[in-house]
mmCIF file as gemmi writes it, N, C-alpha and C atoms, coordinates in Angstrom:
data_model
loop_
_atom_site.group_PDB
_atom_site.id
_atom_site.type_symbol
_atom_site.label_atom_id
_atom_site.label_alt_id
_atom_site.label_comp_id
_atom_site.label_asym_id
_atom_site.label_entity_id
_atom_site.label_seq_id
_atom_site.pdbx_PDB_ins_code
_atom_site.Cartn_x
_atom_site.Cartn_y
_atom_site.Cartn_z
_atom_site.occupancy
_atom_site.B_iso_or_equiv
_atom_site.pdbx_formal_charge
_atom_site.auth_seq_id
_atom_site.auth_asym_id
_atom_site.pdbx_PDB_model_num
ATOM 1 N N . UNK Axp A 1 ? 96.133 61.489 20.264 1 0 ? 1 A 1
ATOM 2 C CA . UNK Axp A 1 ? 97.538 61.165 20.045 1 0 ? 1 A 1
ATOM 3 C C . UNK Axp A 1 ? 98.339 62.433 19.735 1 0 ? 1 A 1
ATOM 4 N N . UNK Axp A 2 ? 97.702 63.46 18.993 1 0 ? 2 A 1
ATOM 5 C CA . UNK Axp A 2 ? 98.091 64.769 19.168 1 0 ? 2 A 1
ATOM 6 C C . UNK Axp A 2 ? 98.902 65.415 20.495 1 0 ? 2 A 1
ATOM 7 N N . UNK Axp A 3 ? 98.422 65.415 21.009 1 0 ? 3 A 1
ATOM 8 C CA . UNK Axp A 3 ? 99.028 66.216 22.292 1 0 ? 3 A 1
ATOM 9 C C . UNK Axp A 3 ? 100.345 64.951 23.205 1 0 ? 3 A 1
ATOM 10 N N . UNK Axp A 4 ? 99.869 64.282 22.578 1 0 ? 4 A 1
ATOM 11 C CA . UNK Axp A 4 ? 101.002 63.066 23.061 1 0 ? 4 A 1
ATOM 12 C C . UNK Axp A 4 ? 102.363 62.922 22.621 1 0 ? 4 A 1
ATOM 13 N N . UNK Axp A 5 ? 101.789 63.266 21.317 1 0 ? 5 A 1
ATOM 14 C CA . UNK Axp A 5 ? 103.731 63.795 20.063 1 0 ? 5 A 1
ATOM 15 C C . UNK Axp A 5 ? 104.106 64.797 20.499 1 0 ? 5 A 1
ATOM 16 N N . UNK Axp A 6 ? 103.243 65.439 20.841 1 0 ? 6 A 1
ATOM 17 C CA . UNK Axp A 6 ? 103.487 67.225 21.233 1 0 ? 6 A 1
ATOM 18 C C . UNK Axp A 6 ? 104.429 66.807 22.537 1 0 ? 6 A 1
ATOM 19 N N . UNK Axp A 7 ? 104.273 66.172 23.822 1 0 ? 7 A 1
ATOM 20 C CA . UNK Axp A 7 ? 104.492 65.773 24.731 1 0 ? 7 A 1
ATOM 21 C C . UNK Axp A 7 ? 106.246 65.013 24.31 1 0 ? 7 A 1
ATOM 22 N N . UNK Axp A 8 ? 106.039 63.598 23.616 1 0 ? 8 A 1
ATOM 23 C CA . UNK Axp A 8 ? 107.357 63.147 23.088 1 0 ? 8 A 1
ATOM 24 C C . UNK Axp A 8 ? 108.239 64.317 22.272 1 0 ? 8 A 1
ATOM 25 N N . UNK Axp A 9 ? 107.97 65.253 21.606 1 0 ? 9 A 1
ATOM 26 C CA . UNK Axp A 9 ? 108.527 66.215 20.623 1 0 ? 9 A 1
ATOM 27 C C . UNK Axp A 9 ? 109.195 67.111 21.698 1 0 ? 9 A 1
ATOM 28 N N . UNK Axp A 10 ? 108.351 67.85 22.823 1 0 ? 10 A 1
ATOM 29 C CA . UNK Axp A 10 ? 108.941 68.593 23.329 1 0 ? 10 A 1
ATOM 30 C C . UNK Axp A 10 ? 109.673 67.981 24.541 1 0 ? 10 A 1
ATOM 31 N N . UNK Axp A 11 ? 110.284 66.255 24.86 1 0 ? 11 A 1
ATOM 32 C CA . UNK Axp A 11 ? 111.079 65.912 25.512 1 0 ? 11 A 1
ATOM 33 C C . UNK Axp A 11 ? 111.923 65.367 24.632 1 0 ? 11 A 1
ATOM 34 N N . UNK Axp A 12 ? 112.49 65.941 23.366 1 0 ? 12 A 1
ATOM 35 C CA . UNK Axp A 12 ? 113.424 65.11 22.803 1 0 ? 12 A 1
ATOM 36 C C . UNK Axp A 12 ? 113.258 64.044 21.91 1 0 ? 12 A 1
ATOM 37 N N . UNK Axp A 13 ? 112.178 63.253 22.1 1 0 ? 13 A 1
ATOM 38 C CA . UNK Axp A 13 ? 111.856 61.597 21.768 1 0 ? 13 A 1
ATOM 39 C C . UNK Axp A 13 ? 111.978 62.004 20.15 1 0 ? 13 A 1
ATOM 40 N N . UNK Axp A 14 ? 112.822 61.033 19.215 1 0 ? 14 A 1
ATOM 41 C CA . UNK Axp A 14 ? 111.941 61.115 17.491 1 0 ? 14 A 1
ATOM 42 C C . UNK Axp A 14 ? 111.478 59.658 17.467 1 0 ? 14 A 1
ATOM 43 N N . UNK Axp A 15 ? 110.889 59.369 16.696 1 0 ? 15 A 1
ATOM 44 C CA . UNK Axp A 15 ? 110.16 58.775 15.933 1 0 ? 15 A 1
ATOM 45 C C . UNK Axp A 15 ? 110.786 58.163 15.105 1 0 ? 15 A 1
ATOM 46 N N . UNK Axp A 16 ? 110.894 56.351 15.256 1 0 ? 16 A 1
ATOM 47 C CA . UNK Axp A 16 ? 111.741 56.111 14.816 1 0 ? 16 A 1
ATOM 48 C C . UNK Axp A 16 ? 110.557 54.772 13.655 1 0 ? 16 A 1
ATOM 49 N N . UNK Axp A 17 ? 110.306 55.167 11.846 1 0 ? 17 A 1
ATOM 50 C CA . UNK Axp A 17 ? 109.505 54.61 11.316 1 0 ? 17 A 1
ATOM 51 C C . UNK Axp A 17 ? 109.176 53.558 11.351 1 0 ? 17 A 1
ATOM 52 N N . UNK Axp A 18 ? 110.421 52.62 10.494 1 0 ? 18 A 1
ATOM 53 C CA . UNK Axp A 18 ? 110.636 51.138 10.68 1 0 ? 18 A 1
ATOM 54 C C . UNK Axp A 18 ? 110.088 50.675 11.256 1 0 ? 18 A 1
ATOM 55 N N . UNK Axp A 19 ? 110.349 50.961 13.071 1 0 ? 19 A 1
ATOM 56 C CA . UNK Axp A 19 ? 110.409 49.946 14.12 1 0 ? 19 A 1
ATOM 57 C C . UNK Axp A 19 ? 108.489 50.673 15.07 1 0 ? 19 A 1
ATOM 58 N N . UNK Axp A 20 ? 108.139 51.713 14.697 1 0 ? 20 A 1
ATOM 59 C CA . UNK Axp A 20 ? 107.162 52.446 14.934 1 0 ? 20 A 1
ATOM 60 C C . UNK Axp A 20 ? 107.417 52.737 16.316 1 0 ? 20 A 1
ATOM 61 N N . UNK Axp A 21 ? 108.41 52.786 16.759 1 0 ? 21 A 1
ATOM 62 C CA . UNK Axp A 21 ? 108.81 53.436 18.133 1 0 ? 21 A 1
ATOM 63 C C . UNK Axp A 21 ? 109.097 54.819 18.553 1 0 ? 21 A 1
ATOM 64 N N . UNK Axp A 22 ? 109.169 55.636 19.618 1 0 ? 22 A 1
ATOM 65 C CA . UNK Axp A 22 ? 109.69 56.769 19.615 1 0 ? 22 A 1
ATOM 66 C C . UNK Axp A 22 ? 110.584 56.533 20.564 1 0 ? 22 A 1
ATOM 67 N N . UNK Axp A 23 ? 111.847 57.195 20.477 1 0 ? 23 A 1
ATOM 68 C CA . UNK Axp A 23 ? 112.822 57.32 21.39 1 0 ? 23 A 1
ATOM 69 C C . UNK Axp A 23 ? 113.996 58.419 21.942 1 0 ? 23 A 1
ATOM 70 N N . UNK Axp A 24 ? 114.7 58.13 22.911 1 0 ? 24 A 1
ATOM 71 C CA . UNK Axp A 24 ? 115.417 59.414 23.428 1 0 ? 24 A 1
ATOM 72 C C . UNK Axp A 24 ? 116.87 58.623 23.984 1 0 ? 24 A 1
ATOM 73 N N . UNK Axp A 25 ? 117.802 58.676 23.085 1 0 ? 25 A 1
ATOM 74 C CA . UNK Axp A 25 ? 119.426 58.653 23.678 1 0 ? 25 A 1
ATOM 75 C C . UNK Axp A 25 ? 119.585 59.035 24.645 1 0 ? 25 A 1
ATOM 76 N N . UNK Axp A 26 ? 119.574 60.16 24.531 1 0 ? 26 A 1
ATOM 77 C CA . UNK Axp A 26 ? 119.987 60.564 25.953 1 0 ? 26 A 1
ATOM 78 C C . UNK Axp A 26 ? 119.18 60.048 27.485 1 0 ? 26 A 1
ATOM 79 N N . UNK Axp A 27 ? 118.142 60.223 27.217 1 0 ? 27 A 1
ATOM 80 C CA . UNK Axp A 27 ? 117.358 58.976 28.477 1 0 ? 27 A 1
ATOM 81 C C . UNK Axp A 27 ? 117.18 57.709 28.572 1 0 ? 27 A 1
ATOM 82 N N . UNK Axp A 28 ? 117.823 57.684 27.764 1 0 ? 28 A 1
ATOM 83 C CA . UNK Axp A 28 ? 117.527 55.747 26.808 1 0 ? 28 A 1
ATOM 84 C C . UNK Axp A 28 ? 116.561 55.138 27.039 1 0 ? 28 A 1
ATOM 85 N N . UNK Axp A 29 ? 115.718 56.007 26.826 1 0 ? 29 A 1
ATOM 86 C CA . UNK Axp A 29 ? 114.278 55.386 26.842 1 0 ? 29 A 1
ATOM 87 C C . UNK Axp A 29 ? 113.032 54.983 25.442 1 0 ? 29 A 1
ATOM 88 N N . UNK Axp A 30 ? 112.801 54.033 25.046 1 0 ? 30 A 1
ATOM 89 C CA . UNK Axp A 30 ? 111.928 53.507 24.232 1 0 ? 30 A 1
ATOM 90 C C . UNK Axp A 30 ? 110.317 53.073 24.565 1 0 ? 30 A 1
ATOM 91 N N . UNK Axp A 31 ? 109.782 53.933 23.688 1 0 ? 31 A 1
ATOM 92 C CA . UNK Axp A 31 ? 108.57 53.468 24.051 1 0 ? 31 A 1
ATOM 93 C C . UNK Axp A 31 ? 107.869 53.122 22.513 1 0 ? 31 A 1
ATOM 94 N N . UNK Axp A 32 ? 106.918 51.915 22.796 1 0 ? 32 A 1
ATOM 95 C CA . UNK Axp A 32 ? 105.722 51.649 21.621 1 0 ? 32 A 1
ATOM 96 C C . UNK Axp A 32 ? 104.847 52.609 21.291 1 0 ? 32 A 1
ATOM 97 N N . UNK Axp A 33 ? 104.201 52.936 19.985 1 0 ? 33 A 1
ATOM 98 C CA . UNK Axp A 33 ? 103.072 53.715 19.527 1 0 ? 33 A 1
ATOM 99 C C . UNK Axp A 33 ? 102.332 52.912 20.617 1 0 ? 33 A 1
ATOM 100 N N . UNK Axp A 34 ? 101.967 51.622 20.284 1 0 ? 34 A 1
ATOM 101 C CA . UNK Axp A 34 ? 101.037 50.418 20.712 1 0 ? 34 A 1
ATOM 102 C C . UNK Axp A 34 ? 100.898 51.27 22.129 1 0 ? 34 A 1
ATOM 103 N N . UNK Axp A 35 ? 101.78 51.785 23.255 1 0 ? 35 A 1
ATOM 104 C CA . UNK Axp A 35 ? 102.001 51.484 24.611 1 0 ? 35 A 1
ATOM 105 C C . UNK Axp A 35 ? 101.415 53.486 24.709 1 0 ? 35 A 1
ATOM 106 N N . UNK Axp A 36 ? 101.71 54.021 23.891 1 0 ? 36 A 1
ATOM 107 C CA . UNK Axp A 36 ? 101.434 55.42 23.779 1 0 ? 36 A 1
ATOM 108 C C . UNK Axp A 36 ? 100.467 55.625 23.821 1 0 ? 36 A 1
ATOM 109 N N . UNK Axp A 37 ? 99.498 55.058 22.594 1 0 ? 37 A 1
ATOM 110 C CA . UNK Axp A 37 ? 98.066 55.176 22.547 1 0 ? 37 A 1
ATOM 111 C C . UNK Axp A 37 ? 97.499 54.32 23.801 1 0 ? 37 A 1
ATOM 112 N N . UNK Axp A 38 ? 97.95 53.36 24.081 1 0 ? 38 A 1
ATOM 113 C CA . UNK Axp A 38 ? 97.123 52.571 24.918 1 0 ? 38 A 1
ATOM 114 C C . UNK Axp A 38 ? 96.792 53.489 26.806 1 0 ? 38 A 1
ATOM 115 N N . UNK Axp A 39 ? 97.703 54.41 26.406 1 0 ? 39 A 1
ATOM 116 C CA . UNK Axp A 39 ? 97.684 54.376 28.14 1 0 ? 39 A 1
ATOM 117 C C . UNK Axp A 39 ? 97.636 56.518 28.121 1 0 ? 39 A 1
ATOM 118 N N . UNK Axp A 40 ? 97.322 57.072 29.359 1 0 ? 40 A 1
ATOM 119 C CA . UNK Axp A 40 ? 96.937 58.639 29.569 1 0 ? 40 A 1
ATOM 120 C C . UNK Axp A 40 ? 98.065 59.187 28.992 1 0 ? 40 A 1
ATOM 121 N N . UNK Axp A 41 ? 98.282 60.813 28.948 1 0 ? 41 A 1
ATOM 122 C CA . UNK Axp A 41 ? 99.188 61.341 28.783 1 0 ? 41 A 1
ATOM 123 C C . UNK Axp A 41 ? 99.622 61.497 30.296 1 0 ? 41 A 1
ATOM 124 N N . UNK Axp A 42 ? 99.011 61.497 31.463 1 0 ? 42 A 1
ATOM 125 C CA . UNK Axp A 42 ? 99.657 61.704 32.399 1 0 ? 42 A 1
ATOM 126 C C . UNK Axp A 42 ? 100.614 60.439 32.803 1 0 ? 42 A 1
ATOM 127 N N . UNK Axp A 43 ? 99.672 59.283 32.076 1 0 ? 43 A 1
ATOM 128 C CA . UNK Axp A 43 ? 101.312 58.26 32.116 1 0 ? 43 A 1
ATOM 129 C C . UNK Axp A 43 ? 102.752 58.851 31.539 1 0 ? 43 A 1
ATOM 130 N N . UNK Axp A 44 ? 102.414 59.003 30.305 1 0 ? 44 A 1
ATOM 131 C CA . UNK Axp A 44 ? 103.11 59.379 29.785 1 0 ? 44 A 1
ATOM 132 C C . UNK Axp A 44 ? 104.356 60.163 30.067 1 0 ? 44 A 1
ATOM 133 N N . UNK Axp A 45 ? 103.882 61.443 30.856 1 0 ? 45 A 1
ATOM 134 C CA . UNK Axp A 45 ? 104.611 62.354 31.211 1 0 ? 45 A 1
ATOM 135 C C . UNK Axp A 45 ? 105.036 61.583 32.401 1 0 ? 45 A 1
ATOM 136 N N . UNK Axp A 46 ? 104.797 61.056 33.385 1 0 ? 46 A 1
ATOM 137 C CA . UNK Axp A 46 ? 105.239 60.295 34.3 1 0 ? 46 A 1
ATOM 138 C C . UNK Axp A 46 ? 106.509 59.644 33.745 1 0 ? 46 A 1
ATOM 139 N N . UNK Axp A 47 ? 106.349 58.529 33.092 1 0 ? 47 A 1
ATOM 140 C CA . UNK Axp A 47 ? 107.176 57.494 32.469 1 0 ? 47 A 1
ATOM 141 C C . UNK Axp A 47 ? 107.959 58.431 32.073 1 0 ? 47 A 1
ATOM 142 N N . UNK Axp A 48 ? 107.942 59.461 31.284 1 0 ? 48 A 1
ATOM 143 C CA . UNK Axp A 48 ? 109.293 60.189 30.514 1 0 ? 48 A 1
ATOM 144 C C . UNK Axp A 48 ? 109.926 60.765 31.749 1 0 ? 48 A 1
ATOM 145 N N . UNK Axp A 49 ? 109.287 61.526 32.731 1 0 ? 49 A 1
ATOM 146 C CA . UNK Axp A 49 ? 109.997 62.229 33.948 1 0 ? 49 A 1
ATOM 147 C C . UNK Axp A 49 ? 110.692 60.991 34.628 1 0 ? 49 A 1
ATOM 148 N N . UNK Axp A 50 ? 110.276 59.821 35.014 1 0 ? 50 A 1
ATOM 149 C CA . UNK Axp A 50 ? 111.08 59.088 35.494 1 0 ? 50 A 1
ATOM 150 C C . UNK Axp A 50 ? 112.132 58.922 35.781 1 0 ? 50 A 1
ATOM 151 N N . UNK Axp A 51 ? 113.242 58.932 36.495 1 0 ? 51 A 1
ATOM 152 C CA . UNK Axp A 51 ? 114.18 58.596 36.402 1 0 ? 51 A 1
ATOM 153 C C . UNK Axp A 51 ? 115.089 57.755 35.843 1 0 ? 51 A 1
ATOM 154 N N . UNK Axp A 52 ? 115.808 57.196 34.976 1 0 ? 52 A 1
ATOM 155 C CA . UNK Axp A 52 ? 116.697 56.535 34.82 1 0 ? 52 A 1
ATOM 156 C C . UNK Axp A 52 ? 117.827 56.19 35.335 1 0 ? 52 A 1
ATOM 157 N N . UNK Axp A 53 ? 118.186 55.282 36.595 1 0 ? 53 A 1
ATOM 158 C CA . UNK Axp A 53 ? 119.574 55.37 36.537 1 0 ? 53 A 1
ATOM 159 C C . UNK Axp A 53 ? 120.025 53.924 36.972 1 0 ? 53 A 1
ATOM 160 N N . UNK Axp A 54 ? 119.72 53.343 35.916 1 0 ? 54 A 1
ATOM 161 C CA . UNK Axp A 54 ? 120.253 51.998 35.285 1 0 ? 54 A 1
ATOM 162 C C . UNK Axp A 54 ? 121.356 52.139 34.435 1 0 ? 54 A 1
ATOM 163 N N . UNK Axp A 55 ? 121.808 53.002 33.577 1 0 ? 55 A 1
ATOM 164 C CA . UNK Axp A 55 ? 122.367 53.325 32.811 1 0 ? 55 A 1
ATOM 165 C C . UNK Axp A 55 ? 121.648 52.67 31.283 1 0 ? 55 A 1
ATOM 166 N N . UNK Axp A 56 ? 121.455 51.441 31.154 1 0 ? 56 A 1
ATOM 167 C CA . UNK Axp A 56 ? 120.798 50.909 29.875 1 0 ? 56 A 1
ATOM 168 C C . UNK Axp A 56 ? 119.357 51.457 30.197 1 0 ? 56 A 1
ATOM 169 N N . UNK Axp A 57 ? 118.883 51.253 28.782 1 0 ? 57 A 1
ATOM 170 C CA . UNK Axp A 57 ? 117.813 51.477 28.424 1 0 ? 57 A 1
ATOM 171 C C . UNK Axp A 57 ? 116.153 50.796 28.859 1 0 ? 57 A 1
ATOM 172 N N . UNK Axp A 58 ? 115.532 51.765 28.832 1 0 ? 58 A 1
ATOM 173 C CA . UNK Axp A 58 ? 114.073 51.842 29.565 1 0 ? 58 A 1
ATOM 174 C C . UNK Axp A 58 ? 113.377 51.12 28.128 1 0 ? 58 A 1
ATOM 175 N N . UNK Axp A 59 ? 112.726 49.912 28.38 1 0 ? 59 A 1
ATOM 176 C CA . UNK Axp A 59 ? 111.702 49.725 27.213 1 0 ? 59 A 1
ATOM 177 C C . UNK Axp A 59 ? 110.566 49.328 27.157 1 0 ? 59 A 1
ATOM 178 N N . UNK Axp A 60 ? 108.978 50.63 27.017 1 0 ? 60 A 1
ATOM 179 C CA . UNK Axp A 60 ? 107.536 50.451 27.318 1 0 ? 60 A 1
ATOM 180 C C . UNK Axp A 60 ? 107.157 49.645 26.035 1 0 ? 60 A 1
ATOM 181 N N . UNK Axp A 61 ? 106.967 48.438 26.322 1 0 ? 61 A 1
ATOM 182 C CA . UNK Axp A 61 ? 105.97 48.019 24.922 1 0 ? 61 A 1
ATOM 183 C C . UNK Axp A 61 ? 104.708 47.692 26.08 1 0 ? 61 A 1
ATOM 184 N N . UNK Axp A 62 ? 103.64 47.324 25.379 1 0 ? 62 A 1
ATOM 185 C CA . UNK Axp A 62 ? 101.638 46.99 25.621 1 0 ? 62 A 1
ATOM 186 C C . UNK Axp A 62 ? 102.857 45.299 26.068 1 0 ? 62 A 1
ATOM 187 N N . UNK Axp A 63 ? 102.99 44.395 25.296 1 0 ? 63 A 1
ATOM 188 C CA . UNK Axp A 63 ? 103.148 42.566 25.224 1 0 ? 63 A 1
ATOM 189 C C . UNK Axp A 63 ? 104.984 42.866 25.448 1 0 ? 63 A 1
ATOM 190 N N . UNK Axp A 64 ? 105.353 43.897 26.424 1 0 ? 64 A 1
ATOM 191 C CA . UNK Axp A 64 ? 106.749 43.146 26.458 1 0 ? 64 A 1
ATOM 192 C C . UNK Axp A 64 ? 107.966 42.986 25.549 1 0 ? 64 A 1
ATOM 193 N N . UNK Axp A 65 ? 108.735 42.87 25.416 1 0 ? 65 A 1
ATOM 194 C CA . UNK Axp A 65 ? 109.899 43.323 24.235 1 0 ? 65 A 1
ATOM 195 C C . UNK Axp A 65 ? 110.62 41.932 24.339 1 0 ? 65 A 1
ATOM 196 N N . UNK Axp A 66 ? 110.939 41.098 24.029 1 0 ? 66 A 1
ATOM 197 C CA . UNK Axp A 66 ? 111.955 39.632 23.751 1 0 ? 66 A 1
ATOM 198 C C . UNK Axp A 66 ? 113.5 40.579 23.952 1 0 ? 66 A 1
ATOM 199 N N . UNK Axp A 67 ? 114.268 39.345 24.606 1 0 ? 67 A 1
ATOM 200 C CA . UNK Axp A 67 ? 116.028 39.867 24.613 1 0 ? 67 A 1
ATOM 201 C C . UNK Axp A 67 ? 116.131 39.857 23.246 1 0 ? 67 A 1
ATOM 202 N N . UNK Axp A 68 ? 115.697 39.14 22.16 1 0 ? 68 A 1
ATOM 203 C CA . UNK Axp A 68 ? 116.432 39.632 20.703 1 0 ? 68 A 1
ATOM 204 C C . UNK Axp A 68 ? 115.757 40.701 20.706 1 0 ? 68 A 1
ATOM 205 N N . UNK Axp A 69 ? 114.474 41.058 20.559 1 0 ? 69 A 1
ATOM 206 C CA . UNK Axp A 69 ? 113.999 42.127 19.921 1 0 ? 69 A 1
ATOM 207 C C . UNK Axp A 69 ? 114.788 43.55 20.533 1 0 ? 69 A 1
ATOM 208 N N . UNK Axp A 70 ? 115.181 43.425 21.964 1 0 ? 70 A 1
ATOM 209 C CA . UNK Axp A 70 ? 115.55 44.326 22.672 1 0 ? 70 A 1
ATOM 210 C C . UNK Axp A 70 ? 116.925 44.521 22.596 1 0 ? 70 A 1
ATOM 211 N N . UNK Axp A 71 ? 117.641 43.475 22.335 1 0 ? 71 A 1
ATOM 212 C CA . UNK Axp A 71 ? 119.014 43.821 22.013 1 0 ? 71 A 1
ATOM 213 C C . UNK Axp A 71 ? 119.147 44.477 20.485 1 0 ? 71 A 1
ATOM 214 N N . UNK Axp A 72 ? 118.131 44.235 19.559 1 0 ? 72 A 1
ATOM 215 C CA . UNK Axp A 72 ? 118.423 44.689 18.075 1 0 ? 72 A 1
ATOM 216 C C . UNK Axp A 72 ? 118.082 45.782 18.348 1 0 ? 72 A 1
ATOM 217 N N . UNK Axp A 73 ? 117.043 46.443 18.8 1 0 ? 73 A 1
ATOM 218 C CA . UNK Axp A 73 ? 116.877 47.397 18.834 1 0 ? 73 A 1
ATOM 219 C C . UNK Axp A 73 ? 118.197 48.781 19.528 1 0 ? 73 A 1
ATOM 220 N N . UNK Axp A 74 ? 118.491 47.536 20.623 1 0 ? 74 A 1
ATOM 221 C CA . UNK Axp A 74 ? 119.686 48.858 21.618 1 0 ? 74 A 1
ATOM 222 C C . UNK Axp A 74 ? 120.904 48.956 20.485 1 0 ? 74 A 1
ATOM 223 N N . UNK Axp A 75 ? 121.354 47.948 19.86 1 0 ? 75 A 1
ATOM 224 C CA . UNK Axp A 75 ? 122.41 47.827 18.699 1 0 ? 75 A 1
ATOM 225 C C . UNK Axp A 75 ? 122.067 48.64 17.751 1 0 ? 75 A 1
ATOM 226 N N . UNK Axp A 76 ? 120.658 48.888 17.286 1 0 ? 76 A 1
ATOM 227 C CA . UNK Axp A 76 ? 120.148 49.789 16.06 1 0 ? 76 A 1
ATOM 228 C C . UNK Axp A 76 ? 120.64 51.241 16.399 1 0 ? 76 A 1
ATOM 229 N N . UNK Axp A 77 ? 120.167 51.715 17.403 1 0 ? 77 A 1
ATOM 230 C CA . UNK Axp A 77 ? 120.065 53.076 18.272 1 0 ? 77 A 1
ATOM 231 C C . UNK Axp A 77 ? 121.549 53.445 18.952 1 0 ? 77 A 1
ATOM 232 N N . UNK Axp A 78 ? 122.003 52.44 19.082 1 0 ? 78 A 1
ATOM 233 C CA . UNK Axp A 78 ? 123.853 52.743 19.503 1 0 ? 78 A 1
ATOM 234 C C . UNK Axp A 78 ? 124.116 52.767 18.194 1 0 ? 78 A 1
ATOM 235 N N . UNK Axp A 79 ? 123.917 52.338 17.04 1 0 ? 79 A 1
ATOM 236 C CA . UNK Axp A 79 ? 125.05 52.767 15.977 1 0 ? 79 A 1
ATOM 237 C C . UNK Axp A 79 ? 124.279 54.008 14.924 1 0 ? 79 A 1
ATOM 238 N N . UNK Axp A 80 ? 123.208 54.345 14.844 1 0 ? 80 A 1
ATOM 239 C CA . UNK Axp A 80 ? 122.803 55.304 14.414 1 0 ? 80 A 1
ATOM 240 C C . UNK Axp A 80 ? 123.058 57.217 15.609 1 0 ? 80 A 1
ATOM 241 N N . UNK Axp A 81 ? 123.396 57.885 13.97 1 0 ? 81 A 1
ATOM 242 C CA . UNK Axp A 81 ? 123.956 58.956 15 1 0 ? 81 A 1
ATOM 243 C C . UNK Axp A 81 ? 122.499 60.031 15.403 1 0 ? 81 A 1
């Protein structure tokens, strides 16, 4: 998991406690610890290089994210600076 923070750290992503997620505004992308550990770093780096251009937000969970869970979360992250 080491080289994996190293990986999220040097694209921006923090670490967000609470919710045990890491994430990136500017790519609006969210991903799970759960989905981090579970899968390579070359996923990884894949999924972050990805493109975005949905404009809303990208979200990796392992079981899937619910519209509440996913809207609290985009509401959490839009009002925090």
């Amino acid at each position: 998991m080491k080289i994996k923070k190293e990986i999220l750290n040097s694209n921006d992503f923090q670490y967000h406690f609470k919710r045990d997620i890491y994430y990136n505004k500017l790519s609006k992308k969210i991903f799970s610890t759960e989905i981090i550990q579970d899968n390579t770093e070359d996923w990884l780096v894949d999924k972050i290089q990805e493109r975005n251009n949905t404009g809303s937000w990208q979200i990796y969970f392992n079981d899937g994210c619910t519209l509440e869970m996913k809207n609290e979360l985009i509401s959490e992250l839009d009002r925090s600076c």
